[in-house]
DRENDO-1510 file (C-alpha; in Angstrom, 1 decimal, always signed):
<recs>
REC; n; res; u; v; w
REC; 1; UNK; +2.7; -20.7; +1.4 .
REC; 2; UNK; +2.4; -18.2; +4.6 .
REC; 3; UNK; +1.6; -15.0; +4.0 .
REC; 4; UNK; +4.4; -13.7; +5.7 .
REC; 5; UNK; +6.5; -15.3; +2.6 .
REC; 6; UNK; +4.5; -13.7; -0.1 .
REC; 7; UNK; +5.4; -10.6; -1.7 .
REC; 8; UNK; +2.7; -7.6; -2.2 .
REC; 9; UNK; +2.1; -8.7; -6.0 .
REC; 10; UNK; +1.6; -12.1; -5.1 .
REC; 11; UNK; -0.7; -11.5; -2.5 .
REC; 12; UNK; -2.8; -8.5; -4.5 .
REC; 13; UNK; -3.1; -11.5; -7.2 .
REC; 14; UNK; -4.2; -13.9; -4.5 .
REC; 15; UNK; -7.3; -11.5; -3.2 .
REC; 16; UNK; -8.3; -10.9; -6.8 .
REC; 17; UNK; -9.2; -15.0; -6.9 .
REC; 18; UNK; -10.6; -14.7; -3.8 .
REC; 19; UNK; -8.0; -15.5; -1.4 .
REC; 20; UNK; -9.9; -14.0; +2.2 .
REC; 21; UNK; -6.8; -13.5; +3.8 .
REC; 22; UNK; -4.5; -11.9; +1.1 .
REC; 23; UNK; -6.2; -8.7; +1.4 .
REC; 24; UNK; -6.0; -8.9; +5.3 .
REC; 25; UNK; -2.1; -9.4; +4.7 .
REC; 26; UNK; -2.1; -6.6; +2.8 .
REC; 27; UNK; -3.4; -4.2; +5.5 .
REC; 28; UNK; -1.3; -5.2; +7.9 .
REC; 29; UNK; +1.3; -4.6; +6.3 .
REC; 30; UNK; +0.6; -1.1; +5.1 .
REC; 31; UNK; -1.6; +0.1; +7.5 .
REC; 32; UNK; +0.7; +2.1; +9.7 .
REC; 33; UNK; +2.3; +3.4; +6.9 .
REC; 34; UNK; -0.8; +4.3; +5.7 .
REC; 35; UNK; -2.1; +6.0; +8.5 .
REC; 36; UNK; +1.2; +8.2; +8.8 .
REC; 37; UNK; +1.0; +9.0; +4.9 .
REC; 38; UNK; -2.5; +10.5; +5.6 .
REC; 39; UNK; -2.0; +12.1; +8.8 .
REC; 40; UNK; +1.2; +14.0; +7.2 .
REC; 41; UNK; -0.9; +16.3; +4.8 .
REC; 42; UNK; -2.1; +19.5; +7.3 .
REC; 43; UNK; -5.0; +19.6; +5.2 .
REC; 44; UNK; -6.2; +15.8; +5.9 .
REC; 45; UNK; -5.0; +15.6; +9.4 .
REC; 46; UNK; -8.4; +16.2; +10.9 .
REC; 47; UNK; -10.1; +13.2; +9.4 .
REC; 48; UNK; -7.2; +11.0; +8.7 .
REC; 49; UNK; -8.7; +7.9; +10.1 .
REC; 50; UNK; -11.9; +7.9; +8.3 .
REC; 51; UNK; -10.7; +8.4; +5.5 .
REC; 52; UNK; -7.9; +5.8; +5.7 .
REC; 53; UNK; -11.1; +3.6; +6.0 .
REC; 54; UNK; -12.1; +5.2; +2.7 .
REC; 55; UNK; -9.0; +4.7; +0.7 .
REC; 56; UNK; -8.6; +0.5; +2.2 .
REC; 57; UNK; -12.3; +0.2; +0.9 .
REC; 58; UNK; -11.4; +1.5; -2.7 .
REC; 59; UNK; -7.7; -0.4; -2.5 .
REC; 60; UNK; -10.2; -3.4; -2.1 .
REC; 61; UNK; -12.2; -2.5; -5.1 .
REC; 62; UNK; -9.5; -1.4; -7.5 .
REC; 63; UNK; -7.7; -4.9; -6.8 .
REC; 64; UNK; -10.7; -6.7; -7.6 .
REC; 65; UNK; -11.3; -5.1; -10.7 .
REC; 66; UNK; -7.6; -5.6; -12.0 .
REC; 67; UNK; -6.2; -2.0; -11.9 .
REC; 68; UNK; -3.3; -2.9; -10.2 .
REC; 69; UNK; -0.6; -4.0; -12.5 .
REC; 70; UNK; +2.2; -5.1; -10.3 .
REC; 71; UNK; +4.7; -2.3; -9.8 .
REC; 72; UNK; +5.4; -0.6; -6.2 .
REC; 73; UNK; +2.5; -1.5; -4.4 .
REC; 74; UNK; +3.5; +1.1; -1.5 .
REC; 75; UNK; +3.3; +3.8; -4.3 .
REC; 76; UNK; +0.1; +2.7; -5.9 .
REC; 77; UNK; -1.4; +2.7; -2.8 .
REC; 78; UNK; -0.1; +6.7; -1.8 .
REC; 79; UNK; -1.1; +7.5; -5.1 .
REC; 80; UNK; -4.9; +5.8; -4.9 .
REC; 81; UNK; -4.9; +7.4; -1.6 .
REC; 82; UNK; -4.6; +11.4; -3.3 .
REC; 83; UNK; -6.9; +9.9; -5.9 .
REC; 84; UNK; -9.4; +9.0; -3.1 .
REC; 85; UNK; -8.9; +12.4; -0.8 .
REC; 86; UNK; -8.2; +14.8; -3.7 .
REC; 87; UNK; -6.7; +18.0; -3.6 .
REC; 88; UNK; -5.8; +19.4; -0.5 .
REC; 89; UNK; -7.4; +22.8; -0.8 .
REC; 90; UNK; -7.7; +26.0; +1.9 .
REC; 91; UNK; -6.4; +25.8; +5.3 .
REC; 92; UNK; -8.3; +23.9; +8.3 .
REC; 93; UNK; -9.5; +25.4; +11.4 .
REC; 94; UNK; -7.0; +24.7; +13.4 .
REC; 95; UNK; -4.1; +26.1; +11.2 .
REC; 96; UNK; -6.1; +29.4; +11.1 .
REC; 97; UNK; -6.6; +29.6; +14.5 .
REC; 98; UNK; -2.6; +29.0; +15.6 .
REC; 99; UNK; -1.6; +31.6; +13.1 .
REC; 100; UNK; -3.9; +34.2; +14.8 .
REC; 101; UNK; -2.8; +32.4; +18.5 .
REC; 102; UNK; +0.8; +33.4; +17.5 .
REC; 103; UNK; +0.1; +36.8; +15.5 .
REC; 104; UNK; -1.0; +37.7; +19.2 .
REC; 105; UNK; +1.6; +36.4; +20.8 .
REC; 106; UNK; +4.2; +38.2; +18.4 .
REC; 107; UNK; +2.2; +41.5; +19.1 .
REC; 108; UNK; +1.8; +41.4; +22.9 .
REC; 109; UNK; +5.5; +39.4; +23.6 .
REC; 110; UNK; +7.6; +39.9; +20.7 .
REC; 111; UNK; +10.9; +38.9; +22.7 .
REC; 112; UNK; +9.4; +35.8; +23.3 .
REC; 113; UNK; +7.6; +35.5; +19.7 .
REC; 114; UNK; +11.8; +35.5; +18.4 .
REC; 115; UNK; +12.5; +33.0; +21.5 .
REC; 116; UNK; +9.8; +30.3; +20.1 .
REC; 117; UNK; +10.9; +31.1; +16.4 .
REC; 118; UNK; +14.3; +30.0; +17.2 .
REC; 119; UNK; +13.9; +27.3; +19.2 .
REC; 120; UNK; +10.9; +25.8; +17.1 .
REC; 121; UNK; +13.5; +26.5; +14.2 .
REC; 122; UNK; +16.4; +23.8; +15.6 .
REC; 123; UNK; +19.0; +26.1; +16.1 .
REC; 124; UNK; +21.6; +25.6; +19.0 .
REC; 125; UNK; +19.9; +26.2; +22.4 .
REC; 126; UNK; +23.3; +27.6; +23.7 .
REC; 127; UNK; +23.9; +29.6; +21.1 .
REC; 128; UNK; +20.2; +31.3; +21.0 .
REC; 129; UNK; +20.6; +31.9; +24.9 .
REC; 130; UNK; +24.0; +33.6; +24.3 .
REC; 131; UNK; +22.2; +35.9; +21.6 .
REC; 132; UNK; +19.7; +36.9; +24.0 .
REC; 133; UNK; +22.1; +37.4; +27.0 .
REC; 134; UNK; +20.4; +34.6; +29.3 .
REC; 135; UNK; +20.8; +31.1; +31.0 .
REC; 136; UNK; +20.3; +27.9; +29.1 .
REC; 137; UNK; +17.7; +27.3; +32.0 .
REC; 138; UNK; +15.7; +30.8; +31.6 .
REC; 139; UNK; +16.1; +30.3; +27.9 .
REC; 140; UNK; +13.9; +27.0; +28.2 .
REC; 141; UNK; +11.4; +28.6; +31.2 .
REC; 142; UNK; +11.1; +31.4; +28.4 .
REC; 143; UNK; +9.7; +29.3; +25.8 .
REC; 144; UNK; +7.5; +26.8; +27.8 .
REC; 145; UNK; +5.8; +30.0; +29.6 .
REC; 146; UNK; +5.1; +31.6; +25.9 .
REC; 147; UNK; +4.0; +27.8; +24.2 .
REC; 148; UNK; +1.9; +27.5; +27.0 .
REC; 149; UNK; +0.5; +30.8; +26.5 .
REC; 150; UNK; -0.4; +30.0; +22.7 .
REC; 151; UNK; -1.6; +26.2; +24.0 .
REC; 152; UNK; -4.3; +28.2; +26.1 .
REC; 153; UNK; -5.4; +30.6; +23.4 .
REC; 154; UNK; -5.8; +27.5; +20.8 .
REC; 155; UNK; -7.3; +25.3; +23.7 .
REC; 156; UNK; -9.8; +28.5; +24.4 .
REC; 157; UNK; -11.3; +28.9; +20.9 .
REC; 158; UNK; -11.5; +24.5; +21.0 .
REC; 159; UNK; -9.6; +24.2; +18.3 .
REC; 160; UNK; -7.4; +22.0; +19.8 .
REC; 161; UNK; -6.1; +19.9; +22.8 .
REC; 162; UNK; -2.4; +21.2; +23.0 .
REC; 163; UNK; +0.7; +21.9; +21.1 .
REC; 164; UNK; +3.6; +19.7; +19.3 .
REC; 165; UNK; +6.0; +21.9; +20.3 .
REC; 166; UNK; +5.0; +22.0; +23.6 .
REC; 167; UNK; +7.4; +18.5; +23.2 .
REC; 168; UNK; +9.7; +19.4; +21.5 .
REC; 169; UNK; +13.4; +18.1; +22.5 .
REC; 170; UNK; +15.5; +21.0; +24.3 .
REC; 171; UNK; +18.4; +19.2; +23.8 .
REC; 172; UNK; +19.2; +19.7; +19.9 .
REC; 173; UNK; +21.0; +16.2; +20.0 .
REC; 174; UNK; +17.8; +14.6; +20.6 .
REC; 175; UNK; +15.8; +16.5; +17.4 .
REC; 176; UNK; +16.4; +13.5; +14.6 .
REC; 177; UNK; +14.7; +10.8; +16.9 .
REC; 178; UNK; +12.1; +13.2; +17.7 .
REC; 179; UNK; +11.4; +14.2; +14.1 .
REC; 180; UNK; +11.7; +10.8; +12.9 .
REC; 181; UNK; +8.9; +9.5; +15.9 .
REC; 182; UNK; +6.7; +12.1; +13.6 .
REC; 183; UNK; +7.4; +11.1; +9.9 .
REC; 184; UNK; +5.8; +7.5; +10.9 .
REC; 185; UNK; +3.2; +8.7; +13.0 .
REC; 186; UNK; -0.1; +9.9; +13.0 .
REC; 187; UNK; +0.7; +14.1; +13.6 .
REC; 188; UNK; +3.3; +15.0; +11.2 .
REC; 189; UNK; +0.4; +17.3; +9.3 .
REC; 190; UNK; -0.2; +19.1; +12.8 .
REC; 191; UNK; +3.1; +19.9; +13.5 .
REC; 192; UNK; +3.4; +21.2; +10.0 .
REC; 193; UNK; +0.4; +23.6; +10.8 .
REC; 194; UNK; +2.3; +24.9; +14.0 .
REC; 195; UNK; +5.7; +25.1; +11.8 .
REC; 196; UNK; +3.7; +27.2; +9.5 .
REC; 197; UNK; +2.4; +29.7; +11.9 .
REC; 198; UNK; +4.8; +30.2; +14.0 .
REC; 199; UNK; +6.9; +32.0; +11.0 .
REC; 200; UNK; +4.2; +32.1; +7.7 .
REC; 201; UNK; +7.0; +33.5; +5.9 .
REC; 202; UNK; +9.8; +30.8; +4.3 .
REC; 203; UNK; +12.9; +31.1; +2.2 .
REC; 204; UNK; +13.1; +29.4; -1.9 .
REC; 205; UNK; +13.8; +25.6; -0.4 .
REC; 206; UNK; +15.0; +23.0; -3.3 .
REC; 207; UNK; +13.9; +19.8; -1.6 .
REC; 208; UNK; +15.1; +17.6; -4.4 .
REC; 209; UNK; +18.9; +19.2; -4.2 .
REC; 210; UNK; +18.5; +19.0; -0.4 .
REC; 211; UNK; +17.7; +15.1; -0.2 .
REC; 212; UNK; +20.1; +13.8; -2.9 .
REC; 213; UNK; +23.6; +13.9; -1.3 .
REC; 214; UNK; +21.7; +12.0; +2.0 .
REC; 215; UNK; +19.0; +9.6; +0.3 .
REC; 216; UNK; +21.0; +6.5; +0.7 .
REC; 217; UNK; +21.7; +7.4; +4.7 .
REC; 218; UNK; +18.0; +8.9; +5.6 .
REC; 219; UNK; +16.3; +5.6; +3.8 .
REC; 220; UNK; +18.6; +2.8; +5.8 .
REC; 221; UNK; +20.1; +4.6; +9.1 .
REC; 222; UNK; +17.1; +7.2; +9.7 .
REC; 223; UNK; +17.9; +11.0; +10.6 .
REC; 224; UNK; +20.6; +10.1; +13.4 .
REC; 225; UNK; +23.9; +10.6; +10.8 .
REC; 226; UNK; +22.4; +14.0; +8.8 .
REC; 227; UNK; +23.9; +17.2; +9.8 .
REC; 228; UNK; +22.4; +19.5; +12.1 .
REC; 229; UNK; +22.4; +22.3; +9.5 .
REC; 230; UNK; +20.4; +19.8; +7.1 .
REC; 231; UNK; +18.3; +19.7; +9.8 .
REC; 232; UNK; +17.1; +22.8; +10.5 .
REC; 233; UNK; +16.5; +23.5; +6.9 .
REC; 234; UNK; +13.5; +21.1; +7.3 .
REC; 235; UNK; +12.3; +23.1; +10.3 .
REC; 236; UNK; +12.9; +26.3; +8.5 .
REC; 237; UNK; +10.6; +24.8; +5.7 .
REC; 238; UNK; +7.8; +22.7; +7.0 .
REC; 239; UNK; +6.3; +21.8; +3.7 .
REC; 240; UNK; +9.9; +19.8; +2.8 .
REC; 241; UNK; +9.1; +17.3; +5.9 .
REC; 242; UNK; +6.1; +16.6; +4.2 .
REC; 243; UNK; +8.5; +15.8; +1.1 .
REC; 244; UNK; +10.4; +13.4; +3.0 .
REC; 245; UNK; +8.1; +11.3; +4.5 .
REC; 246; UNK; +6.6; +10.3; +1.9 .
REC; 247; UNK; +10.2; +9.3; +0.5 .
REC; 248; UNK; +10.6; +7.7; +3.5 .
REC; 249; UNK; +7.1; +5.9; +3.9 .
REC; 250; UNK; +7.4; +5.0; +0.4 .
REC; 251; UNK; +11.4; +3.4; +0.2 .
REC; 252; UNK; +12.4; +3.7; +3.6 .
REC; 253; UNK; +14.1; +0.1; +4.9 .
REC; 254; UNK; +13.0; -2.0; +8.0 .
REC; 255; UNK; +14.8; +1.0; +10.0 .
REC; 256; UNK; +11.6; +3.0; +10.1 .
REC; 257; UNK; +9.7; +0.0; +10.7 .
REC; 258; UNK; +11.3; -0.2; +13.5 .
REC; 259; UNK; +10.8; +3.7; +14.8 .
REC; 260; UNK; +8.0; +4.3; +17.3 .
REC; 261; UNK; +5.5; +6.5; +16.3 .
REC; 262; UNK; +4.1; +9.9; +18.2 .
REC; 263; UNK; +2.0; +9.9; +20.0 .
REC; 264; UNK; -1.2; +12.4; +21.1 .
REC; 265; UNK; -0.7; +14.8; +23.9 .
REC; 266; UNK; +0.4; +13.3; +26.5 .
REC; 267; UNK; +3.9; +14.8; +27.7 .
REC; 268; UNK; +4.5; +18.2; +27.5 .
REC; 269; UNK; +8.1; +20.4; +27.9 .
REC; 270; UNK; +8.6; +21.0; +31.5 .
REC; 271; UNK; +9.6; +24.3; +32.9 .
REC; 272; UNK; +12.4; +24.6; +35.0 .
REC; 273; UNK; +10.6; +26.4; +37.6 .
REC; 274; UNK; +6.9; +27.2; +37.9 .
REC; 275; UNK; +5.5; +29.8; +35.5 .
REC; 276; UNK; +2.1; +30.7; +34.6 .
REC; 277; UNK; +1.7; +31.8; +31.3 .
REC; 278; UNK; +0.8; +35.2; +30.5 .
REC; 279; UNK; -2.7; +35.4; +28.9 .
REC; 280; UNK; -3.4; +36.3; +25.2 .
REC; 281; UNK; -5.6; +38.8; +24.0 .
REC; 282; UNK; -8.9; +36.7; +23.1 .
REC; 283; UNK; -12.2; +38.2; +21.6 .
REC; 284; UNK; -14.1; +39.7; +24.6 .
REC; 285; UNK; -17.3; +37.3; +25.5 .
REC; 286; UNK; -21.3; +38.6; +24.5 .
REC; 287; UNK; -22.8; +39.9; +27.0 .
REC; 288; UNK; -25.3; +37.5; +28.6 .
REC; 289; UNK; -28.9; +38.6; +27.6 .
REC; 290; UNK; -30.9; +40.0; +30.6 .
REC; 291; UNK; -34.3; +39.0; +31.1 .
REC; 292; UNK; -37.1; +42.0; +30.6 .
REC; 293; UNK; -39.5; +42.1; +32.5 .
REC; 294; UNK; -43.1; +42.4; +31.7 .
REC; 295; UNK; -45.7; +44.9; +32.6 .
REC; 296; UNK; -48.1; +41.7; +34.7 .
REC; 297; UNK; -44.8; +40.5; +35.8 .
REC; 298; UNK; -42.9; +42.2; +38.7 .
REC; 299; UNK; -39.0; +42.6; +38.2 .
REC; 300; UNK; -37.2; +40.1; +38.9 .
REC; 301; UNK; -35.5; +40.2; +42.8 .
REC; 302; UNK; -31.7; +40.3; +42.8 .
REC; 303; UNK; -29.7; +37.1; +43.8 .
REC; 304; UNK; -29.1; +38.1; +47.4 .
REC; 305; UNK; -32.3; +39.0; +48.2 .
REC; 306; UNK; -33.9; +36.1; +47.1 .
REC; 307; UNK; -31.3; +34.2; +48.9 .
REC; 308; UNK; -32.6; +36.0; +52.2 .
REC; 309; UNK; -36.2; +35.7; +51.9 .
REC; 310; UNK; -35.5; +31.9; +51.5 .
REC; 311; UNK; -33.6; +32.2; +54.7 .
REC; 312; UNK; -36.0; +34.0; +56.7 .
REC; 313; UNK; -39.1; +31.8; +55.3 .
REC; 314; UNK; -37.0; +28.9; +56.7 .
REC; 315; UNK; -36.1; +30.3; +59.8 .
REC; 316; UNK; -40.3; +31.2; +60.3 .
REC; 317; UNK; -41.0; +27.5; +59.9 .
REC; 318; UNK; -38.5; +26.6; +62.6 .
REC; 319; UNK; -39.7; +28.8; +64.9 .
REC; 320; UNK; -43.3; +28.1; +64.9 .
REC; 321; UNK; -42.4; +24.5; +65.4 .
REC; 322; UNK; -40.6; +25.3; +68.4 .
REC; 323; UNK; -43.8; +27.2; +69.9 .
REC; 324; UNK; -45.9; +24.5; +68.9 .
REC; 325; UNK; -43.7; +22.0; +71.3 .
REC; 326; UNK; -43.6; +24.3; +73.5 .
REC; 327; UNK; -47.6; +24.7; +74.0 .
REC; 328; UNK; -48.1; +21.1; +74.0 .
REC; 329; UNK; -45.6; +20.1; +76.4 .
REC; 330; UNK; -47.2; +23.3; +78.6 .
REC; 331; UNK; -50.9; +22.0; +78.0 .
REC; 332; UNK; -49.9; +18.4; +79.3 .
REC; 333; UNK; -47.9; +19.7; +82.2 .
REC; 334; UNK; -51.3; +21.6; +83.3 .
REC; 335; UNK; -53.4; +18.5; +82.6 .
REC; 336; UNK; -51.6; +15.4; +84.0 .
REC; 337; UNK; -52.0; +13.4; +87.0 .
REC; 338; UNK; -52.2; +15.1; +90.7 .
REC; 339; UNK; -50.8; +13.9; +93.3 .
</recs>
């Protein structure tokens, strides 16, 4: 039988006997999946591809010795995979370093801190730019300018090589695909992190009464036919898109097989005219230590005069190569042939 025909069970039975290409089956099936379920957790982000390696590696072993016992074999495997990674604990790097990017931000631009907080939030761009008096068109030059000014203070501190938001749809229609792009790919845990710091502070959020009413529509038609308001609760709470994918990774139909995954940092929000961002605050540098000079040594000669000692050493050289010439060309003028 083809392994295309075989079911998960049938095929973790099959590598237990010794079947080379069960296992294989099993990986490509799973592994995107996989990938995404790792890469959603902030705190796992970082390393999500080693230790994806590490949790196919101890799927292998745990097969071979029997433990699985034929149930979901999409949930075993999220469930080995916390067993493997353990629990996420503390904060990484990154997410430290965008929460003090945007504490600056907030301090030195607030106006523009309360632009990126609702836009980053999902509400209606026309009705954020009627709040704040402005343009749909400045509303969006206001953003990009301050996104770019926190991609530059997390880039600066190399903690990172951009921004999610930086991508993030202007036109509110287009959110769902854009969300759902994330839930399969490998960055949903980042975007979290800049979820997170761009407003720490979140609302009571019931995930479980939230997804009820629209399990049956998210799992087989993806985010397309939930309201907008639903929506925005999930940007509003970043942890609850954590919550849903791995509802969605774990029952979701052929729908989000189907959905192509994000990608790294390679598009970014456009401006609609062009605006240098404003730069943040950042730690001043250390001073560059200075050389001290000895008591056998004499101090050092500044830049420039160095610089015209060289000049006038080389222009020495030329000219007594001109004088030598110029002697010998004298000497066998004086010395040739006479007529």
């Amino acid at each position: 039988m083809s392994d295309d025909f075989r079911t998960d069970d049938e095929l973790a039975r099959a590598h237990r006997r010794g079947d080379g290409n069960a296992f294989a089956e099993l990986v490509r099936r799973h592994e995107a999946r996989l990938r995404a379920f790792v890469a959603g957790e902030p705190a796992w982000a970082a390393d999500h591809g080693k230790l994806t390696q590490r949790v196919w590696a101890a799927i292998d072993r745990a097969l071979q010795d029997g433990k699985y016992r034929g149930s979901h074999f999409r949930a075993w495997l999220f469930k080995s995979t916390e067993a493997v990674a353990g629990t996420p604990a503390g904060t990484s790097a990154r997410a430290s370093r965008l929460t003090i990017c945007f504490d600056r931000l907030a301090k030195a631009q607030p106006e523009s801190h309360r632009l990126v907080m609702c836009v980053s939030h999902g509400l209606n761009r026309t009705f954020v730019a009627r709040k704040h008096r402005m343009s749909k068109a400045k509303l969006r030059d206001r953003y990009c300018v301050a996104i770019s000014a926190v991609r530059s203070c997390l880039v600066k501190s190399g903690h990172g090589r951009g921004l999610h938001l930086e991508r993030m749809p202007f036109d509110s229609a287009k959110l769902p695909r854009w969300l759902e792009r994330y839930l399969t790919g490998d960055h949903l845990g980042e975007l979290i992190e800049e979820l997170l710091a761009v407003r720490p502070k979140r609302t009571p959020f019931d995930f479980a009464a939230w997804f009820a009413p629209l399990r049956d529509h998210i799992l087989t038609s993806g985010l397309t036919s939930v309201p907008r308001s639903a929506i925005r609760k999930l940007f509003t709470n970043p942890p609850a898109l954590r919550l849903l994918q791995r509802e969605v990774l774990t029952t979701g139909g052929q729908y989000w097989d189907q959905v192509p995954r994000s990608t790294g940092f390679t598009r970014r929000l456009a401006a609609t005219r062009p605006a240098r961002p404003r730069p943040l605050a950042l730690p001043p540098a250390p001073p560059t230590p200075q050389p001290v000079p000895t008591a056998d040594a004499p101090p050092a000669s500044p830049p420039n005069r160095r610089r015209l000692s060289r000049w006038v050493i080389v222009a020495a050289v030329v000219a007594a190569v001109l004088l030598s010439g110029l002697g010998v060309f004298a000497v066998l003028a004086l010395t040739g042939p006479r007529g």
